[in-house]
N, CA, C and O atoms as CSV, one atom per row, in Angstrom:
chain,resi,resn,atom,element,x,y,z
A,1,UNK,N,N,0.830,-1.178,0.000
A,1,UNK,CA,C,0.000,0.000,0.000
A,1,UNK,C,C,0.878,1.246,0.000
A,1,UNK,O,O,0.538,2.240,-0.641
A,2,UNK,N,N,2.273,1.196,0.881
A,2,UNK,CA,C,2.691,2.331,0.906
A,2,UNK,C,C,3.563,2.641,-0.625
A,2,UNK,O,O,3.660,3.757,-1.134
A,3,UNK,N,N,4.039,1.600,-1.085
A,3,UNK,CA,C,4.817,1.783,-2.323
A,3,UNK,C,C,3.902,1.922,-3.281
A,3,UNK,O,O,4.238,1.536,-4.401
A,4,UNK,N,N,2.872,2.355,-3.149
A,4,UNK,CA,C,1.639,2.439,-4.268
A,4,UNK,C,C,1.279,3.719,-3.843
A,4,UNK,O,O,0.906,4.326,-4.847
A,5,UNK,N,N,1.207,4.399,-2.902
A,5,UNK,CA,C,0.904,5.642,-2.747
A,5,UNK,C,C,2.067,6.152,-2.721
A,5,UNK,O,O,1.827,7.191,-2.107
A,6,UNK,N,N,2.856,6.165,-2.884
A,6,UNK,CA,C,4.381,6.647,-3.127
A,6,UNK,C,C,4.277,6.879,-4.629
A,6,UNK,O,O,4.750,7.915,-5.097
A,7,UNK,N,N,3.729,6.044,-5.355
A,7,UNK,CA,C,3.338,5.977,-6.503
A,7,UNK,C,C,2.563,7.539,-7.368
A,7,UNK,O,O,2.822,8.263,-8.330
A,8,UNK,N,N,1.293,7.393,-6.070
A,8,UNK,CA,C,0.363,8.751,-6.929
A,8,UNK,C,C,0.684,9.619,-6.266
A,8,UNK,O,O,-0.233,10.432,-6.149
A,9,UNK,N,N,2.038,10.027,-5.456
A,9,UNK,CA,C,2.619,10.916,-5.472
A,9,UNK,C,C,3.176,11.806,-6.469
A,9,UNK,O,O,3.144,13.016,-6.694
A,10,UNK,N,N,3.791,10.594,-7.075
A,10,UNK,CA,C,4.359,11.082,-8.673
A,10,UNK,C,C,3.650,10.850,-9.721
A,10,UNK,O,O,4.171,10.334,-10.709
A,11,UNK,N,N,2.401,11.175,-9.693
A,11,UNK,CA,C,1.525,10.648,-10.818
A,11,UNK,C,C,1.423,12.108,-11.629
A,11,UNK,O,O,1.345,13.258,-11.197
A,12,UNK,N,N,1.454,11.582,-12.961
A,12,UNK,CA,C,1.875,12.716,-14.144
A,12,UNK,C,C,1.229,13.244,-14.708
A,12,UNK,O,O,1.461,14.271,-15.346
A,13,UNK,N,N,-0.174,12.409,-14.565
A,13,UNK,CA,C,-1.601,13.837,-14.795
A,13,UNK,C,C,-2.644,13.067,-14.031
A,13,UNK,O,O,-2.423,11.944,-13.577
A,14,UNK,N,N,-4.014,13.830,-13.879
A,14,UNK,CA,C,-5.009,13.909,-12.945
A,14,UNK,C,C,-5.385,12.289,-12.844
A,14,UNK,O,O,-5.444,11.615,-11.816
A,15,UNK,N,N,-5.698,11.727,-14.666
A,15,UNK,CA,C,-6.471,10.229,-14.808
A,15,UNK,C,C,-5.173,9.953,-13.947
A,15,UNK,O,O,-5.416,10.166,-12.759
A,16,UNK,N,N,-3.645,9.476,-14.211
A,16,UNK,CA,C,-2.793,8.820,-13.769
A,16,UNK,C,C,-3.114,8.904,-12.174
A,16,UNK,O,O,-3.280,7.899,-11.483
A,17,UNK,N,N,-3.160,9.840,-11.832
A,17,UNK,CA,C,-3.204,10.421,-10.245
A,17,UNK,C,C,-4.426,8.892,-9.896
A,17,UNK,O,O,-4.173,7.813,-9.360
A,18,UNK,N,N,-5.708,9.416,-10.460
A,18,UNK,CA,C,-6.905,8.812,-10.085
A,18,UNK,C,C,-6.849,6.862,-9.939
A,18,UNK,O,O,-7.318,6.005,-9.190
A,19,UNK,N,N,-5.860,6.934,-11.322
A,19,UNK,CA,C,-5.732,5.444,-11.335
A,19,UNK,C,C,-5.018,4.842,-10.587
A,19,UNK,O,O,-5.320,3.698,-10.248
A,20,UNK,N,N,-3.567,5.627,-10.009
A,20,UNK,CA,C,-3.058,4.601,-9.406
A,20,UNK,C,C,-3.874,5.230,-7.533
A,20,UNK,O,O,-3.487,4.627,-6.532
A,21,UNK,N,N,-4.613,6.055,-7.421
A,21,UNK,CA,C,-5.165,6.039,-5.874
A,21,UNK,C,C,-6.256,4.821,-5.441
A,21,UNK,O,O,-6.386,4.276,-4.345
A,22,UNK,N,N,-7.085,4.567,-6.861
A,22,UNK,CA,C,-8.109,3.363,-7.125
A,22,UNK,C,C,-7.299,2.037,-6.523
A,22,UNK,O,O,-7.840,1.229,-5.768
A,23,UNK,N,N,-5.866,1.935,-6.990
A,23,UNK,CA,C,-5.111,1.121,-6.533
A,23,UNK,C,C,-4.464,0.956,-5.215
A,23,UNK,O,O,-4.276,-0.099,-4.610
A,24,UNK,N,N,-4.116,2.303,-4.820
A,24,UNK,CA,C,-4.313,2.007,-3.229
A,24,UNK,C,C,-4.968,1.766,-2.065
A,24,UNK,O,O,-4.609,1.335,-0.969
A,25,UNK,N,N,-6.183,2.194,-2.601
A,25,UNK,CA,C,-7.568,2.091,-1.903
A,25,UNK,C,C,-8.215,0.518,-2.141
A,25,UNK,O,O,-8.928,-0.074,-1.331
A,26,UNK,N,N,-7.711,-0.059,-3.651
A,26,UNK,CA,C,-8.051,-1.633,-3.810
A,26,UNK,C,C,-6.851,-2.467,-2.357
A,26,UNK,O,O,-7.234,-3.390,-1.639
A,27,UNK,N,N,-5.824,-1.991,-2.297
A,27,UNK,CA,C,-4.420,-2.601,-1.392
A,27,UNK,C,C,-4.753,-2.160,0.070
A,27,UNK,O,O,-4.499,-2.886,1.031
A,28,UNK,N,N,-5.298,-1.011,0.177
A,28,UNK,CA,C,-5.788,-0.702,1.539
A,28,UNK,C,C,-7.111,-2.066,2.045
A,28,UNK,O,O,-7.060,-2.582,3.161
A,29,UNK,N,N,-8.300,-2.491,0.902
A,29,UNK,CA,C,-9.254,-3.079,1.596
A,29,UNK,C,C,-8.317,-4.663,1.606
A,29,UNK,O,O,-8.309,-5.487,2.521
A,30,UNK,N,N,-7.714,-4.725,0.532
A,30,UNK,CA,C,-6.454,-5.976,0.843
A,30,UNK,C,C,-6.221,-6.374,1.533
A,30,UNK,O,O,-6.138,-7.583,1.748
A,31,UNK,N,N,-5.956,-5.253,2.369
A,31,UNK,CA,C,-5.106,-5.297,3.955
A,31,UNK,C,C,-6.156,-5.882,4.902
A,31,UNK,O,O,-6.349,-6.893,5.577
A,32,UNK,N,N,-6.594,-4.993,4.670
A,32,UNK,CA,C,-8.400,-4.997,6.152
A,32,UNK,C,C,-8.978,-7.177,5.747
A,32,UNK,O,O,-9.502,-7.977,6.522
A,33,UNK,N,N,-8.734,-7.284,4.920
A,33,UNK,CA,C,-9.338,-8.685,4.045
A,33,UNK,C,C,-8.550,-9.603,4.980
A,33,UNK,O,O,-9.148,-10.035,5.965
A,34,UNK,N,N,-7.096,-9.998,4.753
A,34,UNK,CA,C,-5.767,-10.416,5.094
A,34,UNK,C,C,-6.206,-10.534,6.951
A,34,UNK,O,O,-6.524,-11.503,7.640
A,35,UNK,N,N,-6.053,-9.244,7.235
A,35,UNK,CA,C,-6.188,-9.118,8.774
A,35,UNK,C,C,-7.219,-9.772,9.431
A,35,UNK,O,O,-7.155,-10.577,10.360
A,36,UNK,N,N,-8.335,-9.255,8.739
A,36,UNK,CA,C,-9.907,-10.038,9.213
A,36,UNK,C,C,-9.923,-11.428,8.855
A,36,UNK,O,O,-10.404,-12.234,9.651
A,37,UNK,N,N,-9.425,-11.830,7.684
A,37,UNK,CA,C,-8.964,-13.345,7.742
A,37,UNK,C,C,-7.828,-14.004,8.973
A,37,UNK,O,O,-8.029,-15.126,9.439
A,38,UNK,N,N,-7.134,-13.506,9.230
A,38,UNK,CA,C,-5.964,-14.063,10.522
A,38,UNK,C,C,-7.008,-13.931,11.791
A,38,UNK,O,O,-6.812,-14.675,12.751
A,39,UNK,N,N,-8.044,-13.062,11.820
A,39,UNK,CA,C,-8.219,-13.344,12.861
A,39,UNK,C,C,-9.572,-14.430,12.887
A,39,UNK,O,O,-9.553,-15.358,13.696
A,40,UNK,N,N,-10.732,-14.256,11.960
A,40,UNK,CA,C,-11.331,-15.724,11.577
A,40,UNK,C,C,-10.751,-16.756,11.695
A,40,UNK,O,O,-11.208,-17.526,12.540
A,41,UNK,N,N,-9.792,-17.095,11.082
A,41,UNK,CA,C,-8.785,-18.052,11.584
A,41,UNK,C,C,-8.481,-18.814,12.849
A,41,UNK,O,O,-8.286,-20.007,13.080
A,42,UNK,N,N,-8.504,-17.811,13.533
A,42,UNK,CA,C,-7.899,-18.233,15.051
A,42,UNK,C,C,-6.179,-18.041,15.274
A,42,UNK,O,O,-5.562,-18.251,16.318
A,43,UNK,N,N,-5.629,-17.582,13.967
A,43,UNK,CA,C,-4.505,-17.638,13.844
A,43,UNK,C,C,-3.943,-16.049,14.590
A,43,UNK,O,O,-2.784,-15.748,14.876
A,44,UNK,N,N,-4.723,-15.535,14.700
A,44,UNK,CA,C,-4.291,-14.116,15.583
A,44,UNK,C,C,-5.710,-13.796,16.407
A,44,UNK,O,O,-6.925,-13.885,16.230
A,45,UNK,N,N,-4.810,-13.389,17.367
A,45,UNK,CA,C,-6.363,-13.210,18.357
A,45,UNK,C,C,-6.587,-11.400,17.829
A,45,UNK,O,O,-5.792,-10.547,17.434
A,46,UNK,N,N,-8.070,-11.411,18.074
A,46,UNK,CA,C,-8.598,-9.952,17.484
A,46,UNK,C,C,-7.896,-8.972,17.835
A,46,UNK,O,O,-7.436,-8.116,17.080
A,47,UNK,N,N,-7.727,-9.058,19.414
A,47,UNK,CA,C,-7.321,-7.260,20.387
A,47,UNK,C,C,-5.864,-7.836,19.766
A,47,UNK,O,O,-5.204,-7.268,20.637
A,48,UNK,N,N,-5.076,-8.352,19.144
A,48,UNK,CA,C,-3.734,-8.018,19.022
A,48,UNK,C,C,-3.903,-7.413,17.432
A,48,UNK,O,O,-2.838,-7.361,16.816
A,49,UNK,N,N,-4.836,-7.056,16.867
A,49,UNK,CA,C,-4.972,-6.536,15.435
A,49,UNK,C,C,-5.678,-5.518,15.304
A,49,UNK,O,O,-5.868,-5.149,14.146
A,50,UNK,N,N,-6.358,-4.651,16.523
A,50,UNK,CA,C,-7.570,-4.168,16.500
A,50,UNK,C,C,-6.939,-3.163,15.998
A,50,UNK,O,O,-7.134,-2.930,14.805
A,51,UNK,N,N,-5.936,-2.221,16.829
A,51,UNK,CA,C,-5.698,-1.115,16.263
A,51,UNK,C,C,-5.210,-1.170,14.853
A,51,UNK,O,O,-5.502,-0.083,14.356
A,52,UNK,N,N,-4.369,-2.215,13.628
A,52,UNK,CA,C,-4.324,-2.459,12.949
A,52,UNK,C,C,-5.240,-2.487,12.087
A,52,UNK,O,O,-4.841,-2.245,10.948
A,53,UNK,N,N,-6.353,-2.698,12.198
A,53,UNK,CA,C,-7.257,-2.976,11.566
A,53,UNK,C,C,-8.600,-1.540,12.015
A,53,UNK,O,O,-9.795,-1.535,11.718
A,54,UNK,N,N,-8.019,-0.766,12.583
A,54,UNK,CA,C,-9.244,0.026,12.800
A,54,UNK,C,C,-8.100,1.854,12.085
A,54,UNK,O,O,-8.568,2.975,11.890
A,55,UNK,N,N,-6.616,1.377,11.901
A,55,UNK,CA,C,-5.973,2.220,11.078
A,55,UNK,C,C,-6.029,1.872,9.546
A,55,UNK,O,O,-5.899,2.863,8.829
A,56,UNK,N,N,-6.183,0.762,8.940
A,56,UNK,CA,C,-6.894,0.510,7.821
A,56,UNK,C,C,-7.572,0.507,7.493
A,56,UNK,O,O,-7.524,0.423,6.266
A,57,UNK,N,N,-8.765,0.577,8.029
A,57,UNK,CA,C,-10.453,1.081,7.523
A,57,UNK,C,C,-10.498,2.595,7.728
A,57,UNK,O,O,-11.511,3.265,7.526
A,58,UNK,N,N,-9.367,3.066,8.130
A,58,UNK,CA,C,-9.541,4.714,8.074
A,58,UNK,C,C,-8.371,4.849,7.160
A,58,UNK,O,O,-8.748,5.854,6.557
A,59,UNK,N,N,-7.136,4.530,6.592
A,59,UNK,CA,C,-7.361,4.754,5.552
A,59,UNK,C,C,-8.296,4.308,4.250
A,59,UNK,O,O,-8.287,5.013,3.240
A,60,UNK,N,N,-8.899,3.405,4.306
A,60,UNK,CA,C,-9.611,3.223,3.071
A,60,UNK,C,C,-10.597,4.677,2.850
A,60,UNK,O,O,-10.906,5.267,1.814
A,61,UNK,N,N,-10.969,4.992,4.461
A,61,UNK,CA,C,-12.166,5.924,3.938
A,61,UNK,C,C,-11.013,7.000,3.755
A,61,UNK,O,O,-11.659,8.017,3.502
A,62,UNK,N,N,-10.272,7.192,3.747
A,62,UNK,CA,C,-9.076,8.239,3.451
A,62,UNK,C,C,-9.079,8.437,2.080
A,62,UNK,O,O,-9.463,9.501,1.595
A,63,UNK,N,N,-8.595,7.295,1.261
A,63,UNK,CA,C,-8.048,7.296,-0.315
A,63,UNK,C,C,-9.624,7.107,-0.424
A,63,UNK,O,O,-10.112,8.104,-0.956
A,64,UNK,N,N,-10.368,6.361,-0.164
A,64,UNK,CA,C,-11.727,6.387,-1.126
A,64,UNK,C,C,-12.293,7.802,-1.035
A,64,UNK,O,O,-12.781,8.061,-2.135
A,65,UNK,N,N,-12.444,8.878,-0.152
A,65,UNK,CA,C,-12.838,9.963,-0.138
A,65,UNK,C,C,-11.778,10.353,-0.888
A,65,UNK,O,O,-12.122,10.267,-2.067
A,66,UNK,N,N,-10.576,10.767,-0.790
A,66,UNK,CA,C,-9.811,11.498,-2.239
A,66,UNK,C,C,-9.448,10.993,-3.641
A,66,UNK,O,O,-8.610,11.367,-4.461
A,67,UNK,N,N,-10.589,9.775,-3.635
A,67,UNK,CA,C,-10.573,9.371,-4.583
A,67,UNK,C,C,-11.800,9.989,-5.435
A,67,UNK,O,O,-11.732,10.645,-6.474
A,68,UNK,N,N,-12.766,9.652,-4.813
A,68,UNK,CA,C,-14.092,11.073,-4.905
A,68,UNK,C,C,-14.018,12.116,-5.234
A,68,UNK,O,O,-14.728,12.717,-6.040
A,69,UNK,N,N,-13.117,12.476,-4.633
A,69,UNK,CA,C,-12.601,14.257,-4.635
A,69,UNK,C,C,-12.200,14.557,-6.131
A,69,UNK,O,O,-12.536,15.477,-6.877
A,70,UNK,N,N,-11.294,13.378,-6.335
A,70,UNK,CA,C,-10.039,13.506,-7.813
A,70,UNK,C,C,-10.920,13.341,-8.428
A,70,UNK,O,O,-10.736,14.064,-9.407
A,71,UNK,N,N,-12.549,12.454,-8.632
A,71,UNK,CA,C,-12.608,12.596,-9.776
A,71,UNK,C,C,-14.296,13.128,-10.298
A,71,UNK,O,O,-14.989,12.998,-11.307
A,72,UNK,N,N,-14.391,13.609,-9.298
A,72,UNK,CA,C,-15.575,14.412,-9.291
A,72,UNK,C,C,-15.459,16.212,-9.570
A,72,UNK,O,O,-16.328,17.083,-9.530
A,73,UNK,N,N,-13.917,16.274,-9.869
A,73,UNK,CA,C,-13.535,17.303,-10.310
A,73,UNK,C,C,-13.657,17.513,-11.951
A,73,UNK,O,O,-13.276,18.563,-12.470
């Protein structure tokens, strides 16, 4: 996620911008997927992921709101 928003940092016009943020925001719910699976699992107990997982659903609404932003302009 972070080498992907590192990405539309340097993005070289607005669509580029838009496309690769779509992509961090797809790698952000990735994450939240991954995590919530380990802990279904049994393979990680919840409270050792919570804050993990409650800083990834705020970025998603992060990039998905400036994802809105970019292209509702």
């Amino acid at each position: 996620m972070a080498a992907n928003y590192r990405a539309v940092c340097r993005s070289r016009s607005r669509a580029d911008f838009i496309s690769k943020l779509a992509v961090v925001t797809e790698e952000a719910d990735e994450t939240v997927f991954w995590l919530e699976l380990l802990v279904e699992t049994g393979i990680v107990r919840e409270v050792q992921l919570e804050k993990l997982l409650t800083e990834a659903n705020e970025l998603i609404r992060i990039f998905g709101s400036s994802l809105h932003t970019g292209k509702s302009k």
